[in-house]
C-alpha positions in Angstrom: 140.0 63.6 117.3 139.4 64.3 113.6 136.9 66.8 112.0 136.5 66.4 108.1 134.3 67.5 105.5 131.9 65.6 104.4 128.9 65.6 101.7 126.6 62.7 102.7 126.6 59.4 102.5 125.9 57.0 99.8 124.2 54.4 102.5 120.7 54.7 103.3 121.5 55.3 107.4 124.0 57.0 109.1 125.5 55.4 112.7 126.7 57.3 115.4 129.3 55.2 117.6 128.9 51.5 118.0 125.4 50.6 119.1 124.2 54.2 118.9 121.3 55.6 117.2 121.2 55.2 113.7 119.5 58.2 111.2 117.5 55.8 108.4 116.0 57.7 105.1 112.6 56.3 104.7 111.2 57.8 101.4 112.4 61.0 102.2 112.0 61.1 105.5 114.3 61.1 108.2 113.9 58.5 111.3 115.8 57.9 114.2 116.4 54.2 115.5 118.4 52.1 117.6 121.3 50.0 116.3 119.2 47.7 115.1 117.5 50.3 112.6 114.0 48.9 113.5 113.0 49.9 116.5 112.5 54.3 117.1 114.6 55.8 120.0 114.1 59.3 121.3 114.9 63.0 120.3 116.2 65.0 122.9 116.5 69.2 122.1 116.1 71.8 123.2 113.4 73.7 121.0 111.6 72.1 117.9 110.6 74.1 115.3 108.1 72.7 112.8 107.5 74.2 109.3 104.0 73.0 108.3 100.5 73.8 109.8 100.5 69.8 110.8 103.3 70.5 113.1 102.9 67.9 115.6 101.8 63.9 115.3 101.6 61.6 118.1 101.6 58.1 117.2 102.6 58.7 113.8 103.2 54.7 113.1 99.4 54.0 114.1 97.9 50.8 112.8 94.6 53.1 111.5 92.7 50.9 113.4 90.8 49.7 116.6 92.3 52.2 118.9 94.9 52.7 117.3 95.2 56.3 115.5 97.6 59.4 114.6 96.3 62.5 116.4 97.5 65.9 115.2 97.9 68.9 116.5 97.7 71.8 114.1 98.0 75.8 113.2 95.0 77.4 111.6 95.8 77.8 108.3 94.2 81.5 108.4 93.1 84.0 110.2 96.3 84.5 112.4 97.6 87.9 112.3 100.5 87.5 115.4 102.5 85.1 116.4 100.7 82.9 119.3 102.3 81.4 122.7 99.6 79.0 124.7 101.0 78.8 128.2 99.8 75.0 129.6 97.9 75.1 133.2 100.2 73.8 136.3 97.9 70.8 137.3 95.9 68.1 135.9 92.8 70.4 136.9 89.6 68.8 138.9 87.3 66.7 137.5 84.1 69.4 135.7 86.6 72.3 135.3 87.1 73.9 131.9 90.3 75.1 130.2 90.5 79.1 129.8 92.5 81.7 128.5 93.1 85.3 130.2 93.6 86.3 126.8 97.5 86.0 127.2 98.0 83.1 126.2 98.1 81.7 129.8 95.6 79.1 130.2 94.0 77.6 133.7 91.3 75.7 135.0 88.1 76.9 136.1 84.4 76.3 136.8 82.4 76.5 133.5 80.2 79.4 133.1 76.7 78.1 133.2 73.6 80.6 132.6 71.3 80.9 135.3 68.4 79.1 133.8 67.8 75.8 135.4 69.5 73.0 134.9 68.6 69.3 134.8 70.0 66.0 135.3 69.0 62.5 134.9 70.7 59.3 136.3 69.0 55.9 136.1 69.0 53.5 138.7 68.4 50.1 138.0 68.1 47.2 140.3 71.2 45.8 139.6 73.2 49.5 139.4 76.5 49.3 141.5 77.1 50.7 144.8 78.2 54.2 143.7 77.0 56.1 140.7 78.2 59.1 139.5 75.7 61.5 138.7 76.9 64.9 137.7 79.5 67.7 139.1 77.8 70.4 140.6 79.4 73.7 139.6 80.9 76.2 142.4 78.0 78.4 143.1 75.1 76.1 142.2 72.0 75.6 143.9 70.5 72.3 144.1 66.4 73.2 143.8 65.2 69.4 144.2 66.3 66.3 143.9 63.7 63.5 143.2 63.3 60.0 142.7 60.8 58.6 140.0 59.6 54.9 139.7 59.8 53.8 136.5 59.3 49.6 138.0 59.0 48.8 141.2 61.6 47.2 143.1 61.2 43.8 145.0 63.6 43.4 148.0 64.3 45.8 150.3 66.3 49.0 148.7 68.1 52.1 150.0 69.1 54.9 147.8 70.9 57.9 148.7 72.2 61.1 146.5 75.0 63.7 148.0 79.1 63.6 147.9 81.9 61.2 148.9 81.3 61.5 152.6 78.5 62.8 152.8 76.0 60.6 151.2 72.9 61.9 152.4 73.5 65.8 151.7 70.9 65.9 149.2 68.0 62.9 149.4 68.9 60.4 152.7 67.6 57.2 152.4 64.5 58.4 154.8 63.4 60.7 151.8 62.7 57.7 149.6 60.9 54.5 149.2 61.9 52.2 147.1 60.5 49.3 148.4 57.1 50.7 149.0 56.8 52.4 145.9 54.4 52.0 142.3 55.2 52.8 139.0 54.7 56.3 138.8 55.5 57.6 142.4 58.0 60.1 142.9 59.6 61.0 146.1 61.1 64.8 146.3 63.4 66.6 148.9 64.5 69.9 148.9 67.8 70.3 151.7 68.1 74.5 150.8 71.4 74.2 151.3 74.4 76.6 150.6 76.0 76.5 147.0 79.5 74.7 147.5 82.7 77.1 146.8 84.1 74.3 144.7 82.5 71.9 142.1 80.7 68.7 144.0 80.9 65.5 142.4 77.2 64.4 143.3 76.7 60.4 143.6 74.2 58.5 144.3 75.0 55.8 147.4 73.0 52.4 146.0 72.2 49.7 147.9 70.2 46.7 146.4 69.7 44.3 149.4 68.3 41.1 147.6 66.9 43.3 145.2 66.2 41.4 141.8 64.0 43.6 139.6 62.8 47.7 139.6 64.1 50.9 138.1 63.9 54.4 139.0 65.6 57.9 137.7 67.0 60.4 140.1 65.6 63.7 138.4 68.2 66.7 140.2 67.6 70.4 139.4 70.0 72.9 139.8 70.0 76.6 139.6 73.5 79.3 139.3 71.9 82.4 140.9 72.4 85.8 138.5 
């Protein structure tokens, strides 16, 4: 083994063993390659400490267009006055929840904190919709006040609409609630179940089925209360 002293190199890239990575000088910059000095490898280290605000670009070599696109992740440039650690959440999370902070740095999912004023939603379904349709997620602690069904066109065929959760369909309008087939412009059908505010966030859907149905529209009007 031989150690030596050495300046640089007068070659644009640098190899390390015979089919190794390769260390290229692109206008100043330094990238790391394969052997073929064309295609990028990967970094391995154990901390990386980045000098500008810009500290952090994923898909540097985008294209800049269709989908294609750099996305950065930087430091304010003022207003800091400490040094600041964010500490990622353990799990992807469920669907509705919200990053937060305990002011530690530690962040975590949770419900999103919604005021206690009523809350509306508004899903359209059209003749042609798809079996399932998800609606909305119903935060932990919400009240579902009334879920209706407007008729914007009447439907032809024979129709079945339902509005609830994956497995229980029916919670909030069963298909007994509605009528779709029997229905005007203009008429609503309304049902209020009083039920207990779920623990966790619901994903509310709506349970679809067109039966020969080849024309109508209607919108499932769902209001929802957080009690102070």
């Amino acid at each position: 083994m031989i150690f030596m002293d050495m300046k640089g190199t007068s070659s644009s890239s640098f190899q390390i063993q015979k089919g190794g990575p390769k260390f290229v000088n692109a206008a100043g910059e330094i990238s790391l390659y394969l052997a073929d000095g064309a295609t990028y490898t990967s970094f391995v280290a154990s901390v990386l400490k980045a000098t500008e605000d810009a500290g952090l670009i994923l898909n540097a070599d985008a294209a800049g267009a269709a989908a294609d696109w750099a996305y950065t992740i930087t430091r304010p440039a003022a207003g800091m006055s400490e040094d600041v650690e964010m500490i990622l959440p353990v799990d992807f999370g469920s669907a509705g929840l919200v990053l937060t902070t305990d002011g530690a740095g530690n962040l975590s999912w949770a419900s999103p904190s919604i005021p206690s004023a009523l809350q509306v939603d508004v899903t359209d379904i059209a003749w042609d919709s798809a079996a399932t349709i998800a609606m909305f997620t119903l935060p932990a602690g919400a009240i579902i006040d009334e879920c209706k069904v407007i008729i914007d066109l009447p439907y032809d065929g024979t129709p079945a609409l339902e509005v609830g959760i994956v497995g229980t369909t029916n919670k909030y309008m069963a298909d007994i609630d509605n009528d779709l087939v029997n229905s005007a412009a203009g008429d609503s059908w309304s049902a209020s179940k009083n039920l207990a505010a779920p623990v966790a966030p619901e994903a509310i859907i709506a349970t679809y089925d067109d039966s020969g149905t080849g024309e109508g529209n209607a919108r499932i009007v769902t209001k929802y209360v957080i009690p102070s």
